[in-house]
Residue, then its C-alpha position, 0 to 999 in steps of 0.5 A: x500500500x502506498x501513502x504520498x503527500x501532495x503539497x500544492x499550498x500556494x497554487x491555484x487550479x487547476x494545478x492542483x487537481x491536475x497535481x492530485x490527479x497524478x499522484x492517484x494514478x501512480x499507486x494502485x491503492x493506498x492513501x494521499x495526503x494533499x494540503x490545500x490552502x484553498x476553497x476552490x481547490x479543496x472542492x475541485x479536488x474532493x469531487x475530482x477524487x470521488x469521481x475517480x472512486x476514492x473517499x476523501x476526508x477533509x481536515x481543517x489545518x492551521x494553513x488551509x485543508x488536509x484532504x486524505x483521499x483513499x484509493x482501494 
């Protein structure tokens, strides 16, 4: 099982649904830590994810948001 982080603090989409969309691709199953300072990106990614067939659990974090998208 593989786990990766994804930092796209900083970045505006659609950078980092296209950031998250490849780290998705590259493992078979595991987890994705993904930090996102932004509204818009946390909603583009969360639904980007969920179409994909992952859960996603969002967490609030001192800078922004904390989404773990679970691929199985």
């Amino acid at each position: 099982m593989a786990n990766k982080e994804v930092d796209t603090r900083g970045r505006s989409c659609p950078e980092p649904v296209i950031m998250t969309k490849q780290a998705i691709q590259e493992i078979s199953e595991g987890e994705i830590t993904v930090l996102i300072n932004e509204e818009v990106a946390k909603e583009n990614v969360s639904r980007m994810a969920r179409n994909s067939g992952c859960s996603v659990e969002v967490e609030d974090s001192e800078d922004g948001y904390r989404l773990l998208i679970t691929k199985r």
